[in-house]
CHARMM-style PDB file with segment names, atoms N, HN, CA, C and O in Angstrom:
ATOM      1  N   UNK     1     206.888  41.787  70.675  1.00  0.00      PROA
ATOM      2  CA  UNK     1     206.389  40.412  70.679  1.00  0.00      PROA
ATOM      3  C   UNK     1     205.179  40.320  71.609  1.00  0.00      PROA
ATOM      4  O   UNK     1     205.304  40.829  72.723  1.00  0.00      PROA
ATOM      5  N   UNK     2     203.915  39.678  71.256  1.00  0.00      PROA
ATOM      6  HN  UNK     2     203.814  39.265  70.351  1.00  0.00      PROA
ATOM      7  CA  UNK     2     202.943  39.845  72.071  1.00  0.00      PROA
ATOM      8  C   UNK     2     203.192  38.223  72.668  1.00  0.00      PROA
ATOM      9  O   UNK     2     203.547  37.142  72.198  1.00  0.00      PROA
ATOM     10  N   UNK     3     202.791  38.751  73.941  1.00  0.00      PROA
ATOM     11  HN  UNK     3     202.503  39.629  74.323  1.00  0.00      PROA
ATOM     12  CA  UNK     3     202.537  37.885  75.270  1.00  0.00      PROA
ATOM     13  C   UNK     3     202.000  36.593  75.069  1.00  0.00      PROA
ATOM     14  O   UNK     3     202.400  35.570  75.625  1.00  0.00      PROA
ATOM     15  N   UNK     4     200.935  36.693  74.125  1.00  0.00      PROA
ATOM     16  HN  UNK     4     200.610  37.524  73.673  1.00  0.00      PROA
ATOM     17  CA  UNK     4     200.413  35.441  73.652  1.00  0.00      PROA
ATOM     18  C   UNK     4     200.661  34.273  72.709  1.00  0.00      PROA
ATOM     19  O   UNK     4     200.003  33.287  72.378  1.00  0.00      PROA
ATOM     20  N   UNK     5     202.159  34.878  72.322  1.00  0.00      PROA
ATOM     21  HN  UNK     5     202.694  35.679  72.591  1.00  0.00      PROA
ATOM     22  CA  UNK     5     202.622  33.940  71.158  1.00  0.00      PROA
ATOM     23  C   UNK     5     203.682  33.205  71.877  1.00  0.00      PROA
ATOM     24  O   UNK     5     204.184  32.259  71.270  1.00  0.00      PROA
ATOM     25  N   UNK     6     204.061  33.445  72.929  1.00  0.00      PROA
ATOM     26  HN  UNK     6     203.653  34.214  73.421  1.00  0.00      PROA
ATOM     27  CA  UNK     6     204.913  32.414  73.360  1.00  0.00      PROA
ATOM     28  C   UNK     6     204.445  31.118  73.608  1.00  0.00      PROA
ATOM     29  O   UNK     6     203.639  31.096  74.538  1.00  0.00      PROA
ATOM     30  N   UNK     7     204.650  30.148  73.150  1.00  0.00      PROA
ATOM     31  HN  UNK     7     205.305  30.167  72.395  1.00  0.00      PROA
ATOM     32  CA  UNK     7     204.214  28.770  73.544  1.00  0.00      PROA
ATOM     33  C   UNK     7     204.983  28.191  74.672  1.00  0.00      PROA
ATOM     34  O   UNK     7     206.183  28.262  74.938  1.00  0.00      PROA
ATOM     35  N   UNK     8     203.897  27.540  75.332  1.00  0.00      PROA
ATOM     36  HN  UNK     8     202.922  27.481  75.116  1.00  0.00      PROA
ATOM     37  CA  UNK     8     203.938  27.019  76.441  1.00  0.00      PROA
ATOM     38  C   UNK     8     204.437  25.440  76.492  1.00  0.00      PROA
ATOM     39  O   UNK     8     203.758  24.467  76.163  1.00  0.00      PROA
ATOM     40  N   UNK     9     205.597  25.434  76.916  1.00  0.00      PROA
ATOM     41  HN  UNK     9     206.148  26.224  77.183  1.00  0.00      PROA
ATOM     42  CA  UNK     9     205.915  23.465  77.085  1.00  0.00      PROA
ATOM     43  C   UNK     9     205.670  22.859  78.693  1.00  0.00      PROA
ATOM     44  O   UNK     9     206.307  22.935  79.744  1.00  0.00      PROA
ATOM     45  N   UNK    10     204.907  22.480  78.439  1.00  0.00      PROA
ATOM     46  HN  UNK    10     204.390  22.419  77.586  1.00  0.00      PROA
ATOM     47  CA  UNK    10     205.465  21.471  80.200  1.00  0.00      PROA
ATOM     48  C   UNK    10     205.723  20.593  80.002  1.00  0.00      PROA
ATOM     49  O   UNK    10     205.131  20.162  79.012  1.00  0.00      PROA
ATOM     50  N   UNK    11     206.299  20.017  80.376  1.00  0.00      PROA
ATOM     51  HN  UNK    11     206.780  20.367  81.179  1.00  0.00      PROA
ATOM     52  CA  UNK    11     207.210  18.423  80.808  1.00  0.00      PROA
ATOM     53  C   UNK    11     206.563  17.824  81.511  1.00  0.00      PROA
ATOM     54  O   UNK    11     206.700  18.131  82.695  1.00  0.00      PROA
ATOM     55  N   UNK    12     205.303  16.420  81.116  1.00  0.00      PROA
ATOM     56  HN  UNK    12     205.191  16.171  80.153  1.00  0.00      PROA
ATOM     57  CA  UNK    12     205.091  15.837  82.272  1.00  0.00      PROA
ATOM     58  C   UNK    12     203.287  16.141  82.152  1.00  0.00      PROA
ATOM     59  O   UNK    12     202.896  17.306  82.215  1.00  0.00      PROA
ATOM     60  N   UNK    13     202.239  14.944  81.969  1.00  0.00      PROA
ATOM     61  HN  UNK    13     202.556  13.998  81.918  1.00  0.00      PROA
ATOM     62  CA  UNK    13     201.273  15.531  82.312  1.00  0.00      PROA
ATOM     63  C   UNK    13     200.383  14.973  83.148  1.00  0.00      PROA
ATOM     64  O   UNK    13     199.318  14.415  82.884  1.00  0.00      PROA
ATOM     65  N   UNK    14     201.071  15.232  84.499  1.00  0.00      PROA
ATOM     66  HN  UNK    14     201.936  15.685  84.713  1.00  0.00      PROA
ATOM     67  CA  UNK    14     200.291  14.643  86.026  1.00  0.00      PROA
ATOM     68  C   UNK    14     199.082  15.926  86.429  1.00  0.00      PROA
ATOM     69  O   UNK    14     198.627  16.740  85.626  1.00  0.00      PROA
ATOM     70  N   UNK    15     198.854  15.852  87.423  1.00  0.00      PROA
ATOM     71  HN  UNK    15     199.224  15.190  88.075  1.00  0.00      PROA
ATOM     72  CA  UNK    15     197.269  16.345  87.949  1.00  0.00      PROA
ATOM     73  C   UNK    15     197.840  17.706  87.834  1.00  0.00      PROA
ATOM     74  O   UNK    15     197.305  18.482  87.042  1.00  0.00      PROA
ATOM     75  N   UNK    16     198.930  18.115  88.576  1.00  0.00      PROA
ATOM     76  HN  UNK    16     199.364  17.485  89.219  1.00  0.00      PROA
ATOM     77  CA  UNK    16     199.136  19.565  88.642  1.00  0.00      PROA
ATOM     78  C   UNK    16     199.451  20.232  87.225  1.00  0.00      PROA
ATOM     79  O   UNK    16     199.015  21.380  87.130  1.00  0.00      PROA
ATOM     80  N   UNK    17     200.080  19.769  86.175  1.00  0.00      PROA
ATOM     81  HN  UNK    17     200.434  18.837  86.252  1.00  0.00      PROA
ATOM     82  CA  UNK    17     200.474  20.138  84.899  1.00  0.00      PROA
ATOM     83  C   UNK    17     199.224  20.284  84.217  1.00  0.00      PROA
ATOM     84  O   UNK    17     199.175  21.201  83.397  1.00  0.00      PROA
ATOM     85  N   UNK    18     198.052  19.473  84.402  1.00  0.00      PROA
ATOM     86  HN  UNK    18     198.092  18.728  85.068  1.00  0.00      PROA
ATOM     87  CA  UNK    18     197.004  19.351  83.636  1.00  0.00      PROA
ATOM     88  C   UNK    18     196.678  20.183  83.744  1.00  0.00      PROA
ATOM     89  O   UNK    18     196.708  20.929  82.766  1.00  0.00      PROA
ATOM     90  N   UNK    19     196.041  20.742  85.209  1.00  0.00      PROA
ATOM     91  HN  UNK    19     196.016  20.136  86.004  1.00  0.00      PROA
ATOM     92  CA  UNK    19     195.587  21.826  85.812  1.00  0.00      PROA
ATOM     93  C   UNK    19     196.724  23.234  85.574  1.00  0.00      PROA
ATOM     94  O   UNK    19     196.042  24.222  85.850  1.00  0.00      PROA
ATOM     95  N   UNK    20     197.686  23.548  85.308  1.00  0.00      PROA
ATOM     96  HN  UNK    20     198.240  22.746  85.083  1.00  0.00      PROA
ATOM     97  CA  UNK    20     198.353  24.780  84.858  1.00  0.00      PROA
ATOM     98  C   UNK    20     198.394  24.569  83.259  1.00  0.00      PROA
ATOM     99  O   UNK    20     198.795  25.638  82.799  1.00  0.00      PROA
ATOM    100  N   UNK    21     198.198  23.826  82.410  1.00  0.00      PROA
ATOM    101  HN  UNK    21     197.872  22.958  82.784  1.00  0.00      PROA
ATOM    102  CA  UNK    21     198.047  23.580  81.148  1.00  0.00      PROA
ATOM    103  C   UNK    21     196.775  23.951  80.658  1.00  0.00      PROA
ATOM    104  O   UNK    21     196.553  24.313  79.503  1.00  0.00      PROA
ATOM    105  N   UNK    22     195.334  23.775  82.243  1.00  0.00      PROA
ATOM    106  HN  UNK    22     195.515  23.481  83.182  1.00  0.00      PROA
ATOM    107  CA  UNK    22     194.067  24.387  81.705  1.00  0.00      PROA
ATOM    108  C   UNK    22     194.333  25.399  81.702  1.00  0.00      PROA
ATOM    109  O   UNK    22     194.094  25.791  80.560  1.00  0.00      PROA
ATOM    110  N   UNK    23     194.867  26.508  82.507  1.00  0.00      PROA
ATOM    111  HN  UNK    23     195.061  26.190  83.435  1.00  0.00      PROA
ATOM    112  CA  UNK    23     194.706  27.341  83.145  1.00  0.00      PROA
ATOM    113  C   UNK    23     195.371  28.794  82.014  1.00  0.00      PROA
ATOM    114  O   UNK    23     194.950  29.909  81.706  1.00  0.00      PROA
ATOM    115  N   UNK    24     196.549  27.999  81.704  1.00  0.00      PROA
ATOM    116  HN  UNK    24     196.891  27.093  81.954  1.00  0.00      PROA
ATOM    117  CA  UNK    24     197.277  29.026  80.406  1.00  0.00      PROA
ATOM    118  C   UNK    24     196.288  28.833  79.235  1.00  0.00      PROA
ATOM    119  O   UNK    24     196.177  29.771  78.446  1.00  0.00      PROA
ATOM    120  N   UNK    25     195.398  27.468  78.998  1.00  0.00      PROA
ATOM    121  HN  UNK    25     195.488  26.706  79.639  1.00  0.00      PROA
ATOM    122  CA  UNK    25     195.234  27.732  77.599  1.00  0.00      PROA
ATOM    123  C   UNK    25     193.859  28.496  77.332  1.00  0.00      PROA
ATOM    124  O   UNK    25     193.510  29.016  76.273  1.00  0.00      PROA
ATOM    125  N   UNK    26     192.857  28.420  79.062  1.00  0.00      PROA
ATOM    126  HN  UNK    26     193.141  27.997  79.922  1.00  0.00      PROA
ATOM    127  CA  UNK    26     191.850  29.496  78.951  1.00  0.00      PROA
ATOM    128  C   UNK    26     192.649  31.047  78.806  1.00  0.00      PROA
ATOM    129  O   UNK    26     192.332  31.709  77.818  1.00  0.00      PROA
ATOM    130  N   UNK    27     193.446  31.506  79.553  1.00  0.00      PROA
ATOM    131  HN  UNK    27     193.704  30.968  80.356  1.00  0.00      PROA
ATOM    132  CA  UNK    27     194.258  32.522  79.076  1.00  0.00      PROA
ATOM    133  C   UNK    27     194.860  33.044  77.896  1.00  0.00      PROA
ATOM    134  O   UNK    27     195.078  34.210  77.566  1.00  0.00      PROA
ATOM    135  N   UNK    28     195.086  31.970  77.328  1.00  0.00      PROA
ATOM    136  HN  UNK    28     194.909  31.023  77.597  1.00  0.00      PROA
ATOM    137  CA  UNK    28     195.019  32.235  75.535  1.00  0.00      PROA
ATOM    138  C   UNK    28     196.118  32.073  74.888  1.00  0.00      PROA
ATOM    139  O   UNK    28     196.334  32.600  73.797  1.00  0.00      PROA
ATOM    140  N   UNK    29     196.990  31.263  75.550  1.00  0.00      PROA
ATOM    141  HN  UNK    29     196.815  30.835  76.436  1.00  0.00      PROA
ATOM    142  CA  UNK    29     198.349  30.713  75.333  1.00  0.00      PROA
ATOM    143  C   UNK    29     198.312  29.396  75.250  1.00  0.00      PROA
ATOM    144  O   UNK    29     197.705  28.557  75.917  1.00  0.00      PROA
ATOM    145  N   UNK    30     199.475  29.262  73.803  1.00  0.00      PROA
ATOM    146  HN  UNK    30     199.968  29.944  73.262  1.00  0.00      PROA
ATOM    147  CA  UNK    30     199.402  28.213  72.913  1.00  0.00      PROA
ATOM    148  C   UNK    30     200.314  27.152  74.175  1.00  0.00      PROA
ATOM    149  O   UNK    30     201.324  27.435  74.819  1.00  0.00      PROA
ATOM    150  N   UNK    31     199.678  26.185  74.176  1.00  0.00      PROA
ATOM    151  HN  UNK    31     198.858  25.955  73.653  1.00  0.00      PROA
ATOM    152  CA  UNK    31     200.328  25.164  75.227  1.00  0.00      PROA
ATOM    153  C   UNK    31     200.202  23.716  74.413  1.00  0.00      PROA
ATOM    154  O   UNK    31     199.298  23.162  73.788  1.00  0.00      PROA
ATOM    155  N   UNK    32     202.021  23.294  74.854  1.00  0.00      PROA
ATOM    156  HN  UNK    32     202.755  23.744  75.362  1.00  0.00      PROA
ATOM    157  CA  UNK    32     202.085  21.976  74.327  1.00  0.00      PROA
ATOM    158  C   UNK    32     202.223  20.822  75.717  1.00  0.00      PROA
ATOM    159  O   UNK    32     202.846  21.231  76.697  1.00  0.00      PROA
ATOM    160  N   UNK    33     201.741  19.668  75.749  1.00  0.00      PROA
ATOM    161  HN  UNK    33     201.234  19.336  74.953  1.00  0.00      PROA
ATOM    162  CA  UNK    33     202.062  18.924  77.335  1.00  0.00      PROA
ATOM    163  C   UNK    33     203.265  17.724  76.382  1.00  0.00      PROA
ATOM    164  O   UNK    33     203.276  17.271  75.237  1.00  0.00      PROA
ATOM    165  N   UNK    34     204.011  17.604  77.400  1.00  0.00      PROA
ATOM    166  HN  UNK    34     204.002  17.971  78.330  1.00  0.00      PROA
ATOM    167  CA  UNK    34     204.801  15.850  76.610  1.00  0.00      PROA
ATOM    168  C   UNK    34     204.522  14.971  77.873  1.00  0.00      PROA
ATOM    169  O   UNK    34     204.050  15.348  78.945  1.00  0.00      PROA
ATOM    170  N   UNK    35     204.978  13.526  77.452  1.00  0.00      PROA
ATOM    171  HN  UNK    35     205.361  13.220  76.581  1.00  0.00      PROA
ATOM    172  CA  UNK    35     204.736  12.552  78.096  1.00  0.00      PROA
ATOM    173  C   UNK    35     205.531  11.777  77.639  1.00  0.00      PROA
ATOM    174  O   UNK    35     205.786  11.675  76.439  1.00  0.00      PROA
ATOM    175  N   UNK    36     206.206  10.892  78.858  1.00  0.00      PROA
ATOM    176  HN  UNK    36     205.998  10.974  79.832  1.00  0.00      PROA
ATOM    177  CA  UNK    36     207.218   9.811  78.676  1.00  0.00      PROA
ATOM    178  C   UNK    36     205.951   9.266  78.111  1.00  0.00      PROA
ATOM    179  O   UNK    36     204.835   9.753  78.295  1.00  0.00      PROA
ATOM    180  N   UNK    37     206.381   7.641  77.029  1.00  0.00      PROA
ATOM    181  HN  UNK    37     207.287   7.246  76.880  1.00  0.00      PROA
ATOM    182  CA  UNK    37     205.788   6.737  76.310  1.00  0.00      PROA
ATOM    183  C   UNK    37     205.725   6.111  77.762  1.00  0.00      PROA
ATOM    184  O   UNK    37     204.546   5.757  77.782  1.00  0.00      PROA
ATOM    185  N   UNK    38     206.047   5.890  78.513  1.00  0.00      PROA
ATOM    186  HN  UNK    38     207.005   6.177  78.497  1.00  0.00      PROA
ATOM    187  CA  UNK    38     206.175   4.470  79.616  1.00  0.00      PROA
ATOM    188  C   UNK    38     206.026   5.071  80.842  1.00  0.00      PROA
ATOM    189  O   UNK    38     207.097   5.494  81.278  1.00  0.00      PROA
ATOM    190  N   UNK    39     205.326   5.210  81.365  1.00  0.00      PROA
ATOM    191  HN  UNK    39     204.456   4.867  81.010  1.00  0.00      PROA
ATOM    192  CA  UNK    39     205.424   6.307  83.090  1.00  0.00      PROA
ATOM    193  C   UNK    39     206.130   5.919  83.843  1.00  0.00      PROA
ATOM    194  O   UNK    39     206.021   4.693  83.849  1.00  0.00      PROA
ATOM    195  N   UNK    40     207.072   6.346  84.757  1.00  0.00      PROA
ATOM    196  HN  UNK    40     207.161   7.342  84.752  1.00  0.00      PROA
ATOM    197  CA  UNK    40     208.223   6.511  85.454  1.00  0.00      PROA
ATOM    198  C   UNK    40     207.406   5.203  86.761  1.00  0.00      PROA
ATOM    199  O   UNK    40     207.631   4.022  87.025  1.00  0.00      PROA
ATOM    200  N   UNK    41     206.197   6.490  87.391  1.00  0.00      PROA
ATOM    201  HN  UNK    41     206.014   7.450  87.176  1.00  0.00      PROA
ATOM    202  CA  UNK    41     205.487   5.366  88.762  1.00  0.00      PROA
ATOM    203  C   UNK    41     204.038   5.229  88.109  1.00  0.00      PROA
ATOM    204  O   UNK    41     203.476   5.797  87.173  1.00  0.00      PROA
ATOM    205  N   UNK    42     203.776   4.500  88.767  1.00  0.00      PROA
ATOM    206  HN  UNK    42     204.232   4.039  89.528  1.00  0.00      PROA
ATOM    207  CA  UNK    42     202.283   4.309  88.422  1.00  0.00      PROA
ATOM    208  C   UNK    42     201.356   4.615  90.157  1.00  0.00      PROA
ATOM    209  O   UNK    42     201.841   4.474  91.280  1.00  0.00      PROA
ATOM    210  N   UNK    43     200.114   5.000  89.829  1.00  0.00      PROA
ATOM    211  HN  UNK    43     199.721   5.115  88.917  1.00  0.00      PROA
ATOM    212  CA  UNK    43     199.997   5.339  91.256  1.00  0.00      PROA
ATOM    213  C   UNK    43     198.476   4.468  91.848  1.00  0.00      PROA
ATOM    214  OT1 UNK    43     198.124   4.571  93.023  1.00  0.00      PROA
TER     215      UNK     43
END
C-alpha cells in the first residue's frame, strides 16, 4: 500500500488543523477537514 493513498481526516478546522491540513496536502496526501455546522466557541 503506498503511503500516499491513505487519506487524511481531521476533526475540526481551527488555525492549527488548517496549518497540518496545508502541510499533508503539499506532501501529497489526500486530506479531508470536517466542521461542526454551529461552532462550539466563537473567539
Amino acid at each position: 500500500m503506498n503511503p500516499f493513498e491513505t487519506l487524511c481526516l481531521i476533526r475540526g478546522g481551527g488555525d492549527l488543523a488548517t496549518g497540518v491540513a496545508y502541510r499533508l496536502r503539499r506532501a501529497g496526501f489526500p486530506v479531508i477537514v470536517t466542521e461542526l455546522a454551529q461552532p462550539v466557541a466563537l473567539r
